[in-house]
C-alpha positions as CSV (number, residue, x, y, z in Angstrom):
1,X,-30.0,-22.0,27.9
2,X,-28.8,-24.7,26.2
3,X,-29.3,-23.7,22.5
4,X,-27.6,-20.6,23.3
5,X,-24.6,-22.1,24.3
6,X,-24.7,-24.5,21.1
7,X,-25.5,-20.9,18.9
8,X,-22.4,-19.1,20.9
9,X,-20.2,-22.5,20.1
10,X,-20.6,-22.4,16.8
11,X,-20.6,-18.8,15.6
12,X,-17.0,-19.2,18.0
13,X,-15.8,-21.9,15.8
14,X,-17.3,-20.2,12.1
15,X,-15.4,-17.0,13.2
16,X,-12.0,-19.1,14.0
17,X,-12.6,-21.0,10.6
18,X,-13.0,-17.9,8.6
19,X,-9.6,-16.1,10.4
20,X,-7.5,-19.1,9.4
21,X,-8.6,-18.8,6.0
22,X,-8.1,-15.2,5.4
23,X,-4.7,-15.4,6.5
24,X,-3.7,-18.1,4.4
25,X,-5.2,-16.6,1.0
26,X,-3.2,-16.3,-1.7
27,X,0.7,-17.0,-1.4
28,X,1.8,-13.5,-1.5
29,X,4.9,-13.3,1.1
30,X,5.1,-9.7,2.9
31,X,8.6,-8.7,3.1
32,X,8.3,-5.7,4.8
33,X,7.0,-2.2,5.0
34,X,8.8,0.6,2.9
35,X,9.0,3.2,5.3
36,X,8.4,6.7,3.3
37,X,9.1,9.7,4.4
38,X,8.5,13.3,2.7
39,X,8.9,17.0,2.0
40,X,6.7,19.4,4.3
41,X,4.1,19.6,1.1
42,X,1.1,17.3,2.3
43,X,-0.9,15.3,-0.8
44,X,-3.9,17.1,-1.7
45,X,-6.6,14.8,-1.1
46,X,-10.3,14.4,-2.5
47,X,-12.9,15.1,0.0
48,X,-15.6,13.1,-2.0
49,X,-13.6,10.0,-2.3
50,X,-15.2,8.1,0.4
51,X,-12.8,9.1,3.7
52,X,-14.8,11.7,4.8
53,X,-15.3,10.2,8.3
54,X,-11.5,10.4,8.7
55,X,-10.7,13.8,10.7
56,X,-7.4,13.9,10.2
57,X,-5.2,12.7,6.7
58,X,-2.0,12.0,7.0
59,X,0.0,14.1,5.1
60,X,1.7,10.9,3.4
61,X,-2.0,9.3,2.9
62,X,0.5,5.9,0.4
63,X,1.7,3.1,2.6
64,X,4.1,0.8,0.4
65,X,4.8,-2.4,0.5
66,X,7.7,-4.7,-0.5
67,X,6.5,-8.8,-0.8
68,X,8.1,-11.3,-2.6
69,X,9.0,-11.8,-6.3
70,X,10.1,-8.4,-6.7
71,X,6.6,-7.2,-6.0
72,X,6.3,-3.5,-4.6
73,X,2.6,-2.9,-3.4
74,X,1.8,0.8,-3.3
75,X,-1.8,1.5,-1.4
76,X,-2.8,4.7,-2.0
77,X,-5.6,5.3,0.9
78,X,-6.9,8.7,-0.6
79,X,-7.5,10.0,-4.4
80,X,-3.9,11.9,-4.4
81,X,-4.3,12.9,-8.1
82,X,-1.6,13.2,-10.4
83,X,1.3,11.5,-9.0
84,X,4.6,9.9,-10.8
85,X,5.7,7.0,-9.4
86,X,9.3,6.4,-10.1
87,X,11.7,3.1,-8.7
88,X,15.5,3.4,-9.9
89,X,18.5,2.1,-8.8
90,X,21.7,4.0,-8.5
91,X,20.1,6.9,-10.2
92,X,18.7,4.8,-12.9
93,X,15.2,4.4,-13.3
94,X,14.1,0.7,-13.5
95,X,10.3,1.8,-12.9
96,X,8.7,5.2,-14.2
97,X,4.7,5.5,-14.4
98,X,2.3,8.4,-14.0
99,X,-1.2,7.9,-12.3
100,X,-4.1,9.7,-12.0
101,X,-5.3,8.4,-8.8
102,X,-8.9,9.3,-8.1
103,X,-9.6,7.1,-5.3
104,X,-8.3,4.5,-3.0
105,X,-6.5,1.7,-4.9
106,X,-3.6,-0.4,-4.5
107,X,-1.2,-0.7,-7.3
108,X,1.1,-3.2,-7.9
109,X,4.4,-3.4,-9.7
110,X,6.4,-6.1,-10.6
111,X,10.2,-5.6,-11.0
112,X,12.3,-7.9,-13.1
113,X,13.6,-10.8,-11.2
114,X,17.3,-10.4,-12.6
115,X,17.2,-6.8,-10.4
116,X,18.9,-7.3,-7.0
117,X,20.4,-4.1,-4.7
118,X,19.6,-1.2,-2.9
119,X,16.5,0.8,-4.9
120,X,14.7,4.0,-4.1
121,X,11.1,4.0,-4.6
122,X,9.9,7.7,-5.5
123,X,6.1,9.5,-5.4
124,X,5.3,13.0,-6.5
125,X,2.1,14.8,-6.7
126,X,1.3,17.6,-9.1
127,X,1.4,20.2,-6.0
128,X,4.8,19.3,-4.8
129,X,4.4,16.3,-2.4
130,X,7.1,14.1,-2.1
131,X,7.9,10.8,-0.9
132,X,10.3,8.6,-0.8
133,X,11.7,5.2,0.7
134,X,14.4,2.9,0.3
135,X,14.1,-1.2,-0.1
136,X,16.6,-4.0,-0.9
137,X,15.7,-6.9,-2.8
């Protein structure tokens, strides 16, 4: 009885040891969420990449993320394909890329840190998805 209260003690304290270092790794600071929104063409998404237990995808299956530094996170949860990621401001591009995104991966892009304003952060897939989102820096 005793040992098992000692073994239940300290797996307590390793799990509270290895929670208040996971949230301290790294010194990334999380701004905020990029909320996107989209046209009523879903992503097509890749059955074989590994999120075949999920029964429904989202049809925006990309959750973006603005931290600090003028770092914009962009986790794409399913192989999308072809997609063109585009960031401008005012109607000028500051960011253009195209991906060929063939499984779940987070991508991160780095904006100059003379760039300051209102920006719109754009995703298209080869079979007319859309998204897009707004974000101040």
């Amino acid at each position: 009885m005793k040992l098992k209260s000692v073994l239940c003690l300290v797996g307590f304290f390793f799990l509270f040891t290895v929670n208040a270092h996971s949230s301290m790794i790294g010194d990334l600071e999380i701004v905020g969420e990029i909320t996107l929104s989209g046209n009523d063409i879903p992503f097509e998404t890749n059955s074989d990449d590994g999120n075949r237990h999920r029964s429904i995808t989202p049809d925006i299956p990309i959750i973006a993320t603005l931290c600090g530094n003028n770092l914009v996170e962009i986790n794409f949860f399913a192989a999308v394909g072809e997609v063109e990621i585009t960031i401008s401001q005012d109607g000028v591009p500051v960011y253009t890329s195209s991906e060929n995104i063939t499984t779940s991966i987070l991508k991160d892009i780095q904006l100059s840190s003379d760039v300051a304003g209102a920006f719109l952060i754009e995703i298209k897939g080869d079979n007319g998805a859309y998204a897009y989102g707004w974000f101040n820096l």
